[in-house]
MARFI-115191 format. One record per residue (C-alpha): residue number from 1; residue in three letters; x negated, y negated, z negated. Coordinates in steps of 0.2 Angstrom, whole numbers, padded with zeros to 4 digits, always signed. Example, Ala and Ser with C-alpha at 12.3 -4.5 7.8 and 13.67 -1.06 7.14 Angstrom:
MARFI-115191
<node><pos>1</pos><code>Ala</code><px>-0062</px><py>+0022</py><pz>-0039</pz></node>
<node><pos>2</pos><code>Ser</code><px>-0068</px><py>+0005</py><pz>-0036</pz></node>
//
This chain:
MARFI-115191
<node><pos>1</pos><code>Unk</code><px>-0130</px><py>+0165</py><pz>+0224</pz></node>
<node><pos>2</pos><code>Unk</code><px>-0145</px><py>+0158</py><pz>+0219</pz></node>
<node><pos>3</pos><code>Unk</code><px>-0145</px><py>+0138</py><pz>+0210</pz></node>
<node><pos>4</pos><code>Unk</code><px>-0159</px><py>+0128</py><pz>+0219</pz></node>
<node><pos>5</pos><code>Unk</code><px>-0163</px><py>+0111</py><pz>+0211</pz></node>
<node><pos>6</pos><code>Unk</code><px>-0147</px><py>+0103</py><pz>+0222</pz></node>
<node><pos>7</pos><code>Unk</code><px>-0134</px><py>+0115</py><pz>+0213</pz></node>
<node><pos>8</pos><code>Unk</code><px>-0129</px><py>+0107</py><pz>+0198</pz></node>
<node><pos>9</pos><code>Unk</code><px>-0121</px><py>+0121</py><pz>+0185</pz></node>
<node><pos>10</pos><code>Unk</code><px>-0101</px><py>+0122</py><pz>+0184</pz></node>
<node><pos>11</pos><code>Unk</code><px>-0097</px><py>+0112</py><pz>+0168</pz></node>
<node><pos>12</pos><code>Unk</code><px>-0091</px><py>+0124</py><pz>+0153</pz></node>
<node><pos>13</pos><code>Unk</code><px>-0071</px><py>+0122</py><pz>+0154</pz></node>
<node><pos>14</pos><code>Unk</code><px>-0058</px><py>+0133</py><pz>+0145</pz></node>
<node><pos>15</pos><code>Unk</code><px>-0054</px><py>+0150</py><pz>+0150</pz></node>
<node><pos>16</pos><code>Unk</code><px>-0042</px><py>+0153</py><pz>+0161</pz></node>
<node><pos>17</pos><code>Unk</code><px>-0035</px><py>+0168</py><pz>+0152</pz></node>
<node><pos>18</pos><code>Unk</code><px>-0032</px><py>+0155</py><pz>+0135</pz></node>
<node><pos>19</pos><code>Unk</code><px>-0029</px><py>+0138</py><pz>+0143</pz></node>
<node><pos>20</pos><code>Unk</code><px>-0011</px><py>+0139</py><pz>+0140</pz></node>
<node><pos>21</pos><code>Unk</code><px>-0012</px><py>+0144</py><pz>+0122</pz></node>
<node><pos>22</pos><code>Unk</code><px>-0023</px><py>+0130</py><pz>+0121</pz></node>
<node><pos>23</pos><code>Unk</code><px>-0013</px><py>+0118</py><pz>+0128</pz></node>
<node><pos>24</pos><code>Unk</code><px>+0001</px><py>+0122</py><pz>+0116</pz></node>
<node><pos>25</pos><code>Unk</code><px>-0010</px><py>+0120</py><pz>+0102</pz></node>
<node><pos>26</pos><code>Unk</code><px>-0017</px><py>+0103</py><pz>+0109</pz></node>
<node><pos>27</pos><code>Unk</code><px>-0001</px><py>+0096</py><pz>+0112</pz></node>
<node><pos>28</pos><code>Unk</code><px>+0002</px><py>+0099</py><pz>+0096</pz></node>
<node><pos>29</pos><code>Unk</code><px>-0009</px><py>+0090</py><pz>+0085</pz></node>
<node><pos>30</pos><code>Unk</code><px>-0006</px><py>+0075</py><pz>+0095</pz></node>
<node><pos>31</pos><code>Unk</code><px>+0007</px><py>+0063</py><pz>+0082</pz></node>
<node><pos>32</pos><code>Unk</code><px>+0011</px><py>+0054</py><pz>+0097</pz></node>
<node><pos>33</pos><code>Unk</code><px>+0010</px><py>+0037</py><pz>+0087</pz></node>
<node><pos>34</pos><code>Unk</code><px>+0015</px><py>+0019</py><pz>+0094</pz></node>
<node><pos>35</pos><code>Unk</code><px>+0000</px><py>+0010</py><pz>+0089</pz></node>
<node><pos>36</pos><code>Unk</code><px>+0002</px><py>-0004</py><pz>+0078</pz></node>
<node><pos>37</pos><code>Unk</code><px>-0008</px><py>-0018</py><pz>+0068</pz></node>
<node><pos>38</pos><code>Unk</code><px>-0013</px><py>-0013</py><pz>+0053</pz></node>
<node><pos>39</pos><code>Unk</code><px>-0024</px><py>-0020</py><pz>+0038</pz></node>
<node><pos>40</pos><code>Unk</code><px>-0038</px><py>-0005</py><pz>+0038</pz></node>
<node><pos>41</pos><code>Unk</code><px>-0044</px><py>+0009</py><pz>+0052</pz></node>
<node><pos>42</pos><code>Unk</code><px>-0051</px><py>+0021</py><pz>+0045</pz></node>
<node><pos>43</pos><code>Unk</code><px>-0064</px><py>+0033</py><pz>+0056</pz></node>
<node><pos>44</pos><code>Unk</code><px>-0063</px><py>+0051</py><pz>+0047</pz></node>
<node><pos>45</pos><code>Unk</code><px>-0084</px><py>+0059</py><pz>+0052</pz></node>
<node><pos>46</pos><code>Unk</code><px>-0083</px><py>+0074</py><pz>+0062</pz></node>
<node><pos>47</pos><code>Unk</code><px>-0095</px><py>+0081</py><pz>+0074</pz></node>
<node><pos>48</pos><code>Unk</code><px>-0086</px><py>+0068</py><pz>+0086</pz></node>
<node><pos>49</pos><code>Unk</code><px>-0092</px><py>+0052</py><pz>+0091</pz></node>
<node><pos>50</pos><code>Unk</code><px>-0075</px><py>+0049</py><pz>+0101</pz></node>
<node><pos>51</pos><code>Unk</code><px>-0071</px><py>+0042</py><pz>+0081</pz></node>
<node><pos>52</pos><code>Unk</code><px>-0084</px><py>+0029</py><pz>+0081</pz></node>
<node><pos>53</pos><code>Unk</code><px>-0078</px><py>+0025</py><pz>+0098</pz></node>
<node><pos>54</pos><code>Unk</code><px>-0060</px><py>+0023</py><pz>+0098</pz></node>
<node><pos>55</pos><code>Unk</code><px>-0063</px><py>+0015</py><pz>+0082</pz></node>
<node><pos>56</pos><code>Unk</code><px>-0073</px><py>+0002</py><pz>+0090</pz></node>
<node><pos>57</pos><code>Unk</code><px>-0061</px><py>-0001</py><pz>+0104</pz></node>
<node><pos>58</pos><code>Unk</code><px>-0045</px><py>-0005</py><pz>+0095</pz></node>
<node><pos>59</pos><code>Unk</code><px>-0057</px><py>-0017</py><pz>+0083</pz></node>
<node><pos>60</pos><code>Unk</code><px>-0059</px><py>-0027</py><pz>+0098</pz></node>
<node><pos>61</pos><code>Unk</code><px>-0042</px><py>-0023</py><pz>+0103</pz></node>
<node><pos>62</pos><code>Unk</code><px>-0037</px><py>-0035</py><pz>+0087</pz></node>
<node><pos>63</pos><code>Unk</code><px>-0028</px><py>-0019</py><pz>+0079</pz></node>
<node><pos>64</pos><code>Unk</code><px>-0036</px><py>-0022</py><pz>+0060</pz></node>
<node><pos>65</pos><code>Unk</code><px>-0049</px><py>-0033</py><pz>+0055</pz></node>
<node><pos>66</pos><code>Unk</code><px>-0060</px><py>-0022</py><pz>+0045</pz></node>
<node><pos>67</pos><code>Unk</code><px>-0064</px><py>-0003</py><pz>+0047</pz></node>
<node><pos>68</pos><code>Unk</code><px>-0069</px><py>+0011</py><pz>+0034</pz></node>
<node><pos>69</pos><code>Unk</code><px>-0081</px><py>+0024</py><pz>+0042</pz></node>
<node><pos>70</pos><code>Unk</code><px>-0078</px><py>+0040</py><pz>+0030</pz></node>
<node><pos>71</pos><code>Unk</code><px>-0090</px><py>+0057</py><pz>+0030</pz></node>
<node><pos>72</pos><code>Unk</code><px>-0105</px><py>+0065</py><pz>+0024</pz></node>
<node><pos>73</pos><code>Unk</code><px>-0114</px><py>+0080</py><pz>+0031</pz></node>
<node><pos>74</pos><code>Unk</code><px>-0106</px><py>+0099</py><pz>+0035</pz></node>
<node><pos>75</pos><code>Unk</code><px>-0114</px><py>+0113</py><pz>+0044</pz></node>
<node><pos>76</pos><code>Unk</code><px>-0106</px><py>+0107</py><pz>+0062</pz></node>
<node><pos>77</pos><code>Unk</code><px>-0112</px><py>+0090</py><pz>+0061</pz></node>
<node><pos>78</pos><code>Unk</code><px>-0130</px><py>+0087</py><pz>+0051</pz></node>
<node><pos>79</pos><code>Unk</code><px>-0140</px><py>+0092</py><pz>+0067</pz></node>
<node><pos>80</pos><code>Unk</code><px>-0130</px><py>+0078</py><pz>+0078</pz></node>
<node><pos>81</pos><code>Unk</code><px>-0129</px><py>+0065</py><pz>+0064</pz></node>
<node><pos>82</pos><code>Unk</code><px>-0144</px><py>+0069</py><pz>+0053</pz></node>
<node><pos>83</pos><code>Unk</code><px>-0141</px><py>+0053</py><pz>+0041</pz></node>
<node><pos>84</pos><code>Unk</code><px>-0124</px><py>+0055</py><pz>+0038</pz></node>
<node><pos>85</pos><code>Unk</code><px>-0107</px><py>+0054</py><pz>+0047</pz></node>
<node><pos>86</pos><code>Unk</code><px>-0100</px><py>+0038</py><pz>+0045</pz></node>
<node><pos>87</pos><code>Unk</code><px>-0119</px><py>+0029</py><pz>+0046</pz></node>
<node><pos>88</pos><code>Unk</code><px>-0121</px><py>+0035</py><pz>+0062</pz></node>
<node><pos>89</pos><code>Unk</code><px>-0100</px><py>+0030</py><pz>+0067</pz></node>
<node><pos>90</pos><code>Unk</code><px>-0107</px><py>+0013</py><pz>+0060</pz></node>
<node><pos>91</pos><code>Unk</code><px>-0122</px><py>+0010</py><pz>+0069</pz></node>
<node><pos>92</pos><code>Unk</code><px>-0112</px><py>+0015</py><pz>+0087</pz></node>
<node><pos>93</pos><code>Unk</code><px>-0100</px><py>+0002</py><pz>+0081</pz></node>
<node><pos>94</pos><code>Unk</code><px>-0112</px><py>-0013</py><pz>+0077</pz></node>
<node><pos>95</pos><code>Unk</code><px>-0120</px><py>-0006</py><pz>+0093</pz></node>
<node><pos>96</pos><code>Unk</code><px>-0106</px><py>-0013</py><pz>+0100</pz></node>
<node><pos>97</pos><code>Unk</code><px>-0103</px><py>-0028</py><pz>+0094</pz></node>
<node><pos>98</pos><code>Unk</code><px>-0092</px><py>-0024</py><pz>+0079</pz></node>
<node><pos>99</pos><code>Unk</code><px>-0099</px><py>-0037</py><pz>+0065</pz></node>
<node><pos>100</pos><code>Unk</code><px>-0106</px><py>-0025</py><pz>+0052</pz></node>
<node><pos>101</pos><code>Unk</code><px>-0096</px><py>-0037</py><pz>+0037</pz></node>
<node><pos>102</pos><code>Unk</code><px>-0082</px><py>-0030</py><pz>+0046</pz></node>
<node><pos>103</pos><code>Unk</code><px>-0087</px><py>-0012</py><pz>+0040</pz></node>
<node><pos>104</pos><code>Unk</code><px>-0085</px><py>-0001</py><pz>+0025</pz></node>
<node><pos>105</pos><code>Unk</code><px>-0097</px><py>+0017</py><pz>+0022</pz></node>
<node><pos>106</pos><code>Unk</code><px>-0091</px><py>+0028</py><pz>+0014</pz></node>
<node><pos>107</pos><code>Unk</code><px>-0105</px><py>+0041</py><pz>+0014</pz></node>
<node><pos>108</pos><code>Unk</code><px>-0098</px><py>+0056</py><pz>+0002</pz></node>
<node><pos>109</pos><code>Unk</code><px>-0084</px><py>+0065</py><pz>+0007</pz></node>
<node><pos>110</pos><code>Unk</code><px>-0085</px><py>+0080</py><pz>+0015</pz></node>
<node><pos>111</pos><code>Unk</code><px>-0066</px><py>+0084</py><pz>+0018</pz></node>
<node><pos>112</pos><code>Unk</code><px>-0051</px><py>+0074</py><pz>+0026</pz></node>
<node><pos>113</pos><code>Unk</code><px>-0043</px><py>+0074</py><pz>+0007</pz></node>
<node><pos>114</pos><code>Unk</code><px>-0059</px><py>+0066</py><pz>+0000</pz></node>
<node><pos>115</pos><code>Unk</code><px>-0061</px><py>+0055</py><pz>+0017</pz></node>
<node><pos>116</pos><code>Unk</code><px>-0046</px><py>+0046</py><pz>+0013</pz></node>
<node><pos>117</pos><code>Unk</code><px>-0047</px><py>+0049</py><pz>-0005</pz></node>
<node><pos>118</pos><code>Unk</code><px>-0063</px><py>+0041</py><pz>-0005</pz></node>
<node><pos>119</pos><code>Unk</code><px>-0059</px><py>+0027</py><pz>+0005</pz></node>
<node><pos>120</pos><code>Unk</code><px>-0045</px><py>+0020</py><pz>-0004</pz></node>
<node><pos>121</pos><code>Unk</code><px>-0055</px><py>+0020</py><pz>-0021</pz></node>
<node><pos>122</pos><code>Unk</code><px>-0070</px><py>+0010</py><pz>-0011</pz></node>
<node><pos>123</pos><code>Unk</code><px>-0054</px><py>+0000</py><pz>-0004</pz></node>
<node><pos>124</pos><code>Unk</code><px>-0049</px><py>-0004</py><pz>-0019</pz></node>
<node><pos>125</pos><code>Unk</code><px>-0066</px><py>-0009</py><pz>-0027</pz></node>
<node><pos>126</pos><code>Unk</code><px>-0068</px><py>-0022</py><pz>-0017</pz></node>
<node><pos>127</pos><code>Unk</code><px>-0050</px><py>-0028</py><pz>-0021</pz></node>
<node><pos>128</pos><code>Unk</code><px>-0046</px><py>-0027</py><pz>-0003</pz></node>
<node><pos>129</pos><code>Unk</code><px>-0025</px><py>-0025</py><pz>-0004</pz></node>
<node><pos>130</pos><code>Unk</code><px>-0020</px><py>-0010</py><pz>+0007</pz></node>
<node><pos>131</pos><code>Unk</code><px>-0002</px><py>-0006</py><pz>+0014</pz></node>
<node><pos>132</pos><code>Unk</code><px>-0005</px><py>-0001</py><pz>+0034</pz></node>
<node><pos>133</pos><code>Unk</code><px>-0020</px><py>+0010</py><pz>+0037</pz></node>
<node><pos>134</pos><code>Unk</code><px>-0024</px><py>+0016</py><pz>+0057</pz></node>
<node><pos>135</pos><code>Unk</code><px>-0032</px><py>+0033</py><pz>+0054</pz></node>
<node><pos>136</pos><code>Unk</code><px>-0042</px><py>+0037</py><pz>+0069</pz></node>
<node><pos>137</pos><code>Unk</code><px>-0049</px><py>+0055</py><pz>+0072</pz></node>
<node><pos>138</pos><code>Unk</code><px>-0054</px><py>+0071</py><pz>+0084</pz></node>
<node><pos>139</pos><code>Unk</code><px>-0038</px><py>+0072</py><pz>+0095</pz></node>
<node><pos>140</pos><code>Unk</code><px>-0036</px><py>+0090</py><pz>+0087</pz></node>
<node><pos>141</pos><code>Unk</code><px>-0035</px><py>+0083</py><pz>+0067</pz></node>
<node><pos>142</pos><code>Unk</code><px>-0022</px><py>+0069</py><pz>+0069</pz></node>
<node><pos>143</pos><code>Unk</code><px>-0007</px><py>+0080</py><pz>+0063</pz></node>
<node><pos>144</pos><code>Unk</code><px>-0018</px><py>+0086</py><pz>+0048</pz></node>
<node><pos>145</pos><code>Unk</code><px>-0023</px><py>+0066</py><pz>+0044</pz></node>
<node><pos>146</pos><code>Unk</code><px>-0008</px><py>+0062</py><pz>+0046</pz></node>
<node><pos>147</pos><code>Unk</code><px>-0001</px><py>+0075</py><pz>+0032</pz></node>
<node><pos>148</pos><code>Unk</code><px>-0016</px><py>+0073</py><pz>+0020</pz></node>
<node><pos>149</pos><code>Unk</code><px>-0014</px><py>+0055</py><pz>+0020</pz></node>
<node><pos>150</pos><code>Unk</code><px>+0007</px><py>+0057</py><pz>+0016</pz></node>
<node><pos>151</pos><code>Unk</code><px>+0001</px><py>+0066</py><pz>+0003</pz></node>
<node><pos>152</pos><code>Unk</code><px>-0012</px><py>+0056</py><pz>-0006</pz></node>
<node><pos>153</pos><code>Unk</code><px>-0012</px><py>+0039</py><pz>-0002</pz></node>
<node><pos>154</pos><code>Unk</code><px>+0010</px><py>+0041</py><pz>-0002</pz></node>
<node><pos>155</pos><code>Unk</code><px>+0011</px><py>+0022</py><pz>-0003</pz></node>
<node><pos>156</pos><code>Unk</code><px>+0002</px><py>+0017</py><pz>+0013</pz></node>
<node><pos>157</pos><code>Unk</code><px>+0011</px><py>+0017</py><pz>+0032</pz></node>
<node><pos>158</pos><code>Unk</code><px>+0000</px><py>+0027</py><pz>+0042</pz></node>
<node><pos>159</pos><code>Unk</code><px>-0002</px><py>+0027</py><pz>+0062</pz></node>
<node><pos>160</pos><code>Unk</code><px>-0014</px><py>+0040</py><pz>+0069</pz></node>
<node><pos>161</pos><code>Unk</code><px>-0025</px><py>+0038</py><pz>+0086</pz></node>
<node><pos>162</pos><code>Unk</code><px>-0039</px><py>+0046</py><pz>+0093</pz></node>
<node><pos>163</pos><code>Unk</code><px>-0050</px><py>+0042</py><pz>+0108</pz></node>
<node><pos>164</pos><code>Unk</code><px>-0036</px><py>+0045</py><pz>+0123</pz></node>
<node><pos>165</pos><code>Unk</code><px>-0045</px><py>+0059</py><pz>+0132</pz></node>
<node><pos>166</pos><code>Unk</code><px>-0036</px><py>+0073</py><pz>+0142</pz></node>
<node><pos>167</pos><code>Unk</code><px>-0041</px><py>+0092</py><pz>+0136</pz></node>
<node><pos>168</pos><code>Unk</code><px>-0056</px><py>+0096</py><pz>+0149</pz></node>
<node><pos>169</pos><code>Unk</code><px>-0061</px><py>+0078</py><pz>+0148</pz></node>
<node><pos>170</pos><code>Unk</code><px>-0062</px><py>+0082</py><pz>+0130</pz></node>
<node><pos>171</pos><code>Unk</code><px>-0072</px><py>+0097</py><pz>+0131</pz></node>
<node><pos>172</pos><code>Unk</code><px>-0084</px><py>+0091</py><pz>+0143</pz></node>
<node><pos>173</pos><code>Unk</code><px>-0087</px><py>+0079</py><pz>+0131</pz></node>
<node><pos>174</pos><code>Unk</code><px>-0090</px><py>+0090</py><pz>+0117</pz></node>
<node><pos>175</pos><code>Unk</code><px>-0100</px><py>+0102</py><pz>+0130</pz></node>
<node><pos>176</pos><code>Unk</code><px>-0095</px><py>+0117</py><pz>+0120</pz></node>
<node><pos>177</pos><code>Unk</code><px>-0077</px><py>+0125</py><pz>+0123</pz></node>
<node><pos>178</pos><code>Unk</code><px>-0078</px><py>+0139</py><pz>+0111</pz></node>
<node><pos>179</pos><code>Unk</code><px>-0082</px><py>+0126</py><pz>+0096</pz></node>
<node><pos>180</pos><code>Unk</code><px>-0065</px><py>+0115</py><pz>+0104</pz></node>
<node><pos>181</pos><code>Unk</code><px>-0056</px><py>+0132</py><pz>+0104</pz></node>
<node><pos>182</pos><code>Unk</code><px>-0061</px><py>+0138</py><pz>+0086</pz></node>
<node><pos>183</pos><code>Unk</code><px>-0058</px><py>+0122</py><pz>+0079</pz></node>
<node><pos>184</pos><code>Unk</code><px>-0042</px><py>+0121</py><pz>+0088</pz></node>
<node><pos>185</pos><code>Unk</code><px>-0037</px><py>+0134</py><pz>+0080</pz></node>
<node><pos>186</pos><code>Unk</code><px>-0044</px><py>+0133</py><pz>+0062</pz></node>
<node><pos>187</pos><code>Unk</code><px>-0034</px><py>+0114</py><pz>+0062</pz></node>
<node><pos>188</pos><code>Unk</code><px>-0017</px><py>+0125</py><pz>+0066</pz></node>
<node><pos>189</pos><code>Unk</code><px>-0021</px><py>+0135</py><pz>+0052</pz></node>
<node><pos>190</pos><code>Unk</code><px>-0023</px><py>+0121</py><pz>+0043</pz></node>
<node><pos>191</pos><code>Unk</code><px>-0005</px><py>+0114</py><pz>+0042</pz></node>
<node><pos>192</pos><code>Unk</code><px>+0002</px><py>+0128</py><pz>+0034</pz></node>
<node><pos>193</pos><code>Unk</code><px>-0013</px><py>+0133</py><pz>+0019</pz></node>
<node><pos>194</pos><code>Unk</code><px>-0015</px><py>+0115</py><pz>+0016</pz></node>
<node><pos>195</pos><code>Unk</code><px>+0000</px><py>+0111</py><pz>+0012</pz></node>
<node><pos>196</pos><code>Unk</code><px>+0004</px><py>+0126</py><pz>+0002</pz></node>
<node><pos>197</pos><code>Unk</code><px>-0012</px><py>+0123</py><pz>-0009</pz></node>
<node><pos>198</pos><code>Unk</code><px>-0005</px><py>+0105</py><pz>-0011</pz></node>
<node><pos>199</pos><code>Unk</code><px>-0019</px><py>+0095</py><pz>-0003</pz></node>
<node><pos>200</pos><code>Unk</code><px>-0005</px><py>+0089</py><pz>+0012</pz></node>
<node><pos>201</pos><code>Unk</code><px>+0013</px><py>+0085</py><pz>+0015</pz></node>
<node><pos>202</pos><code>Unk</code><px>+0020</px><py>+0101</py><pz>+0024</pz></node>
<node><pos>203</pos><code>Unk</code><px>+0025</px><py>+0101</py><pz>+0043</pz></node>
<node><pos>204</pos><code>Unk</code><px>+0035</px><py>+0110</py><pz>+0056</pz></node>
<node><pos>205</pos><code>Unk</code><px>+0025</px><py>+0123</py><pz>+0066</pz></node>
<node><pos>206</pos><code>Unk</code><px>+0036</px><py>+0129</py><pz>+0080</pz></node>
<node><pos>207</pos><code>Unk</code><px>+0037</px><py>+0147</py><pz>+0086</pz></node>
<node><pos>208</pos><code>Unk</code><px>+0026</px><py>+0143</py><pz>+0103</pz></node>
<node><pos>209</pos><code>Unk</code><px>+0012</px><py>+0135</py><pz>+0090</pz></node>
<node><pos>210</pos><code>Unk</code><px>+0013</px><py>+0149</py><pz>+0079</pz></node>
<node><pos>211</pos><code>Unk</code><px>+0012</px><py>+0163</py><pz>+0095</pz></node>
<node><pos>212</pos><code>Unk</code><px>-0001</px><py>+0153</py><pz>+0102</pz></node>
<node><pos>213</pos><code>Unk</code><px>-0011</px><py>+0153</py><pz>+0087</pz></node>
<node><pos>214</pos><code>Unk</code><px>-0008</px><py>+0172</py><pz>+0082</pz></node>
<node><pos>215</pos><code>Unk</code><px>-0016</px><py>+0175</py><pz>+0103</pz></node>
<node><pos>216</pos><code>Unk</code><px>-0031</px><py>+0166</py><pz>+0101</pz></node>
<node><pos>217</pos><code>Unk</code><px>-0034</px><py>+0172</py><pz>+0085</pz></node>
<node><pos>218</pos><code>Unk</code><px>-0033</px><py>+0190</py><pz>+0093</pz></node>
<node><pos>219</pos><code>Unk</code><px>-0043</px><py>+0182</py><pz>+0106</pz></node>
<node><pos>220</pos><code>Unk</code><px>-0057</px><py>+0181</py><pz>+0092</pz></node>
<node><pos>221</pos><code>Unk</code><px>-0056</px><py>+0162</py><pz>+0089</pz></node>
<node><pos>222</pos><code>Unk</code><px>-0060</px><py>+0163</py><pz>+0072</pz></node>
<node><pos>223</pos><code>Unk</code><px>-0076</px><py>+0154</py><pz>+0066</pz></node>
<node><pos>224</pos><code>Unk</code><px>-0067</px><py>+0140</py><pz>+0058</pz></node>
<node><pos>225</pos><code>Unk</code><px>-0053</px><py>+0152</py><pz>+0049</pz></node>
<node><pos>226</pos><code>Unk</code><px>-0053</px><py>+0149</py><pz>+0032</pz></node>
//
């Protein structure tokens, strides 16, 4: 049937065929965290302005009195945020009513080991005493965050959060499934290399993440492999 300038397009959504798969894998990376006061939230840059936002939010919420917006540049995000990841996460904020003394840049790293890395040196240059740090993220990097930081910042207690959307919310947000899928799936993969190579604390992949995984990659979901 021909669109006429009533008919609005269908919005992009999952595949039907791979939802379940999906799911699994979405469910997942979710920590699942009780959110708590903490002295520092951290916003790690991504391609997801969902970061600044939630970000934002639990700053007003009264969750931590000063955030550290962390990220550079890479190849998924430059065209989006074209002066940097956490500038642009900090103008949103200040946008919003967020005090900009209440903000840290950290405008170099370009991985979640130097996004957190990064932010407790600048952390620690400004003598700023650190012991609980609220990591917020894309919903599909919290498990990874969450391990990275065990690993390199050992002494802090960490709580993970993202902005609280449901999968096809999320997708629609982003407007692309395929880049949700792919970096679904490159996350999974994730867990496991990461913490072999050291850069992360290991953790549990059950069987149904590791079946869903193996389908989707068959499925040719692969662009963020490593």
């Amino acid at each position: 049937m021909l669109m006429n300038r009533h008919t609005k397009a269908a919005a992009p959504a999952i595949p039907d065929e791979i939802r379940a798969d999906v799911e699994t894998l979405w469910r997942y990376h979710d920590m699942h965290h009780q959110l708590r006061p903490c002295e520092v939230g951290i916003g790690l840059g991504s391609h997801d302005l969902g970061v600044a936002v939630i970000a934002t939010r639990l700053f007003h919420e009264g969750l931590y009195p000063l955030i550290v917006f962390t990220g550079a540049n890479a190849p998924t995000t430059v065209e989006r945020f074209p002066r940097g990841e956490a500038v642009h996460y900090r103008e949103y904020a200040v946008e919003q009513g967020v005090p900009a003394e209440s903000i840290l840049v950290e405008p170099r790293a370009r991985n979640t080991s130097e996004n957190l890395e990064y932010s407790r040196r600048l952390l620690a240059e400004r003598k700023i005493p650190v012991e609980s740090v609220l990591i917020m993220s894309r919903p599909y990097q919290q498990r990874r965050a969450y391990a990275t930081c065990r690993r390199v910042w050992p002494e802090v207690d960490v709580v993970c959060a993202s902005n609280s959307l449901e999968l096809d919310d999320y997708v629609r947000s982003i407007g692309d499934p395929r880049r949700v899928v792919d970096m679904l799936v490159g996350d999974t993969q994730r867990i496991e290399v990461y913490a072999e190579r050291g850069f992360a604390i290991p953790q549990e992949v059950p069987d149904e993440v590791q079946a869903a995984f193996g389908r989707l990659v068959a499925a040719g979901y692969t662009s963020r492999l490593i």
